[in-house]
C-alpha positions as CSV (number, residue, x, y, z in Angstrom):
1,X,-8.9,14.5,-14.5
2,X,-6.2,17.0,-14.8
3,X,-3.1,16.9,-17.0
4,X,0.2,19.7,-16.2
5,X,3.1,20.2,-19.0
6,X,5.9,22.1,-17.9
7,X,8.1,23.4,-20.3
8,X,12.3,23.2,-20.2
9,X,13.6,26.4,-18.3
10,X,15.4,27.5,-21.6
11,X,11.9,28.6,-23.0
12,X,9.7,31.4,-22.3
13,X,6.5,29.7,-22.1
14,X,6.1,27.6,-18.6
15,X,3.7,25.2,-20.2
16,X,-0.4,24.6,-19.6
17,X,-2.8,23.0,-16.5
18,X,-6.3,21.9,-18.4
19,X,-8.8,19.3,-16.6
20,X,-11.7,17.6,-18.0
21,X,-14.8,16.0,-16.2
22,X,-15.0,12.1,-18.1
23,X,-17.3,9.5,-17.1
24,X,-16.5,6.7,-14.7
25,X,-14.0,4.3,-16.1
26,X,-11.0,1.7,-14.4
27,X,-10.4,1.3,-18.7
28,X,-6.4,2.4,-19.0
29,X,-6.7,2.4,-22.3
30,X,-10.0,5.2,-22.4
31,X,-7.8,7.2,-19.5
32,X,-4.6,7.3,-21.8
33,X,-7.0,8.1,-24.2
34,X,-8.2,11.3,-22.4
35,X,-4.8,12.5,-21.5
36,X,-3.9,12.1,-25.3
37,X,-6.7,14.1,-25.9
38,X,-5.7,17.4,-23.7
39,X,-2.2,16.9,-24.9
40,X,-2.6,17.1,-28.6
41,X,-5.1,19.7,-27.8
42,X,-2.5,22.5,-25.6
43,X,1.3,21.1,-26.5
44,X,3.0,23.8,-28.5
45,X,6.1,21.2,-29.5
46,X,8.3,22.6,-26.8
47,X,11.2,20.8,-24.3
48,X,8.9,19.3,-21.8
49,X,10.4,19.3,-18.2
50,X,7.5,18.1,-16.1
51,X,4.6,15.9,-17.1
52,X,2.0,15.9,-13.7
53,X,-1.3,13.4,-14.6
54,X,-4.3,14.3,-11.5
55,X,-7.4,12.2,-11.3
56,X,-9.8,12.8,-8.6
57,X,-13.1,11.3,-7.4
58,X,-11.5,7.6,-7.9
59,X,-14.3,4.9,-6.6
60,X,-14.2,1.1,-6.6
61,X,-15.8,-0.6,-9.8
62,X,-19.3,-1.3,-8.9
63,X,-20.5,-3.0,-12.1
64,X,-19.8,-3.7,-15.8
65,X,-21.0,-0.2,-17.6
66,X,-21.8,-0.8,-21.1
67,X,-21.8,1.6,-24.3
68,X,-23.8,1.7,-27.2
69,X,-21.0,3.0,-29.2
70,X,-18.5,0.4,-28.3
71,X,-19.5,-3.7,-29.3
72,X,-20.0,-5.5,-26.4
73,X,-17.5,-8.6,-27.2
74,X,-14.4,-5.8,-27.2
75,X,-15.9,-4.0,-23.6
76,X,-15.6,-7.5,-22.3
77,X,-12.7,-8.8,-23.9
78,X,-10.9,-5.3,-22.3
79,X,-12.1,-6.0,-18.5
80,X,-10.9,-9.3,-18.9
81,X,-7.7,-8.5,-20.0
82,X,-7.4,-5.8,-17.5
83,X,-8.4,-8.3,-14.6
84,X,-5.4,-10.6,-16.0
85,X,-2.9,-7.9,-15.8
86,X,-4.3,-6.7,-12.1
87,X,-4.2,-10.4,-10.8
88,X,-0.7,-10.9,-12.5
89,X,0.5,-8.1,-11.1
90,X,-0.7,-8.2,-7.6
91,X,0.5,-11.5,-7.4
92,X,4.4,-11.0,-8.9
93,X,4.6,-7.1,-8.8
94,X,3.9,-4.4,-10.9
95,X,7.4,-4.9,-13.3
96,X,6.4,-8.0,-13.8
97,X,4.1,-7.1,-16.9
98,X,5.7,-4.0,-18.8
99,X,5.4,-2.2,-22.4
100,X,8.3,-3.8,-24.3
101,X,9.2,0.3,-24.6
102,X,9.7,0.2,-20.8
103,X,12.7,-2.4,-21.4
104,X,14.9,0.1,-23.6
105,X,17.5,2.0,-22.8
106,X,15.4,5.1,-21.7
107,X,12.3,3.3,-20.2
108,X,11.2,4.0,-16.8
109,X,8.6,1.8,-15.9
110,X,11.1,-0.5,-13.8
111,X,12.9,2.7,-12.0
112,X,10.0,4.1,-11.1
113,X,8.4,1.2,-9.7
114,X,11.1,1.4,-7.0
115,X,9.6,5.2,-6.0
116,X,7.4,6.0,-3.4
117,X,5.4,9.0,-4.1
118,X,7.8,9.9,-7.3
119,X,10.7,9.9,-4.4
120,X,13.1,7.2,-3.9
121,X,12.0,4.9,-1.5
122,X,15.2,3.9,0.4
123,X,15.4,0.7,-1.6
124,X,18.5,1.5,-3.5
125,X,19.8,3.2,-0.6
126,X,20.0,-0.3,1.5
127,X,22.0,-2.3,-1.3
128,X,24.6,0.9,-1.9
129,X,25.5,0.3,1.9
């Protein structure tokens, strides 16, 4: 897992590239987690122009992997939910579960759900015409 910061143009620093090797997860919330964790770690408060999140070696869930230092009733409480929100979202598409921060002025969950790749996908395009 790899997490990129570039900073604005208007500063002398360009930013920071630092990866860490975590254990096999599909948890968001232990992903988020990590990233959180190389960010408070590296970010010298700075204008951020570029935010660039890398994971590598993705693999299907194979089982239910449980920790000793987590309780058992909130693992399985978490790959429930997490099921729920995959099925819900298969089903009516990805906006149709978002943060409440993604529906403020600002949010970009629901414009970038219309990208392909981080590009526009020709959707907004079509309707302009």
């Amino acid at each position: 897992m790899k997490l990129s910061i570039g900073y604005s143009k208007d500063v002398a620093q360009s930013g920071f590239n630092h990866q860490m090797t975590i254990e096999g997860t599909d948890s968001s919330k232990k992903l988020k987690n990590y990233m959180l964790f190389i960010f408070n770690n590296y970010y010298e408060h700075l204008p951020v122009r570029v935010v660039n999140v890398t994971f590598g070696k993705l693999q299907p869930k194979q089982s239910l992997q449980l920790s000793f230092f987590e309780p058992m009733k909130e693992i399985i409480k978490t790959e429930e939910l997490d099921k729920t929100i995959e099925h819900i979202r298969s089903k009516y598409g990805y906006t149709s579960l978002l943060h409440a921060s993604s529906l403020l002025d600002g949010g970009m969950a629901k414009y970038r759900a219309n990208l392909l790749c981080g590009h526009r996908s020709g959707k907004d395009e079509q309707k302009l015409r």
